[in-house]
C-alpha positions as CSV (number, residue, x, y, z in Angstrom):
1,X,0.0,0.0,0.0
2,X,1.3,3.4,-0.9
3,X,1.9,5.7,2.2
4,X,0.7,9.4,1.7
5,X,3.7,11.9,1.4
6,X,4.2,13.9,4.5
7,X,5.4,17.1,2.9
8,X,8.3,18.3,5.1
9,X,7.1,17.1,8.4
10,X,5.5,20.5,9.3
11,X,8.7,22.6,9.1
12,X,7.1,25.3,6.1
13,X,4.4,25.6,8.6
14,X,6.6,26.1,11.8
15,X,9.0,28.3,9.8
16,X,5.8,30.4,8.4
17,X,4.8,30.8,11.9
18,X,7.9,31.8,13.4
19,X,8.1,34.4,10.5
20,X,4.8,35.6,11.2
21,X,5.5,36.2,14.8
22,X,8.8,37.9,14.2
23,X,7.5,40.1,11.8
24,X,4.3,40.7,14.9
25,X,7.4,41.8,16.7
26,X,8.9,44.1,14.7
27,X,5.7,46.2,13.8
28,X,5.5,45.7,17.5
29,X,9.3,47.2,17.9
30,X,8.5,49.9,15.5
31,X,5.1,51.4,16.6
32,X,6.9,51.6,19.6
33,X,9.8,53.9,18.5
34,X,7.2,55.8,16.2
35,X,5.7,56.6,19.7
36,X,8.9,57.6,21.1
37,X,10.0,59.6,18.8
38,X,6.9,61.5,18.7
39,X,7.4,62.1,22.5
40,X,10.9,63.3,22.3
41,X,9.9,66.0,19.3
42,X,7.1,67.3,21.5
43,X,9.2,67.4,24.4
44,X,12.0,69.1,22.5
45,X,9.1,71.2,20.7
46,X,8.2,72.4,24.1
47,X,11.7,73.1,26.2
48,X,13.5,75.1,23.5
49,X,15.8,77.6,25.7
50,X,15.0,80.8,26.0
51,X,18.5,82.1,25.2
52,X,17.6,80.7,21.7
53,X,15.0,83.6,21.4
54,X,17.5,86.0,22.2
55,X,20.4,84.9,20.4
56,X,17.9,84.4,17.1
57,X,16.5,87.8,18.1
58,X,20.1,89.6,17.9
59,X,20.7,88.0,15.0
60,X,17.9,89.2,13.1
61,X,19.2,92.9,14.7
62,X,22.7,92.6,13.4
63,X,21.4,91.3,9.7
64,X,18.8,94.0,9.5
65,X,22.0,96.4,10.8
66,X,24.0,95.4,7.9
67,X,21.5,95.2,5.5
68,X,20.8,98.8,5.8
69,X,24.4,99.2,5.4
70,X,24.7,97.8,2.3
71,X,22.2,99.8,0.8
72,X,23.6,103.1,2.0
73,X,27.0,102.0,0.9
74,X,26.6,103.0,-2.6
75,X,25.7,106.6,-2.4
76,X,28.3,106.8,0.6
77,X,31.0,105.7,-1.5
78,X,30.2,108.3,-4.2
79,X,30.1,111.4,-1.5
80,X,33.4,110.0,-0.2
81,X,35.3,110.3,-3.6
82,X,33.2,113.4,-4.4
83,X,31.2,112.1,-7.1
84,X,27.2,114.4,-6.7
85,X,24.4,111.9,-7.4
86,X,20.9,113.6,-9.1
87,X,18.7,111.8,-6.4
């Protein structure tokens, strides 16, 4: 009498099952450091120094400073050589 094949004694099955749980585990792993990361920007978000302000603050002083500088520094180079502008 012919025997019926056992196709690889269940280890596909095992193996697909291990997989499966692994993989469980690692969306697991990940969802987790999704949610960390999210907490750590919103924490970050939220205790930004104050001396950040300032410095950003004098920053934006100094580059306004030279920017009004360099538009002056045209007509103030013709008046030092003597050159008369028609504005």
């Amino acid at each position: 009498m012919a025997r019926a094949k056992n196709h690889g004694n269940g280890r596909i099955e095992e193996a697909i099952a291990r997989l499966l749980r692994n993989q469980l585990a690692l969306l697991q792993n990940i969802a987790t450091l999704v949610q960390t990361q999210a907490t750590f920007v919103a924490r970050m978000s939220e205790s930004r120094p104050a001396y950040v302000d300032i410095r950003f603050a004098r920053i934006e002083a100094i580059l306004a400073k030279l920017l009004r500088m360099a538009k002056a520094l045209p007509d103030a180079i013709c008046e030092k050589i003597g050159f008369k502008t028609a504005r």
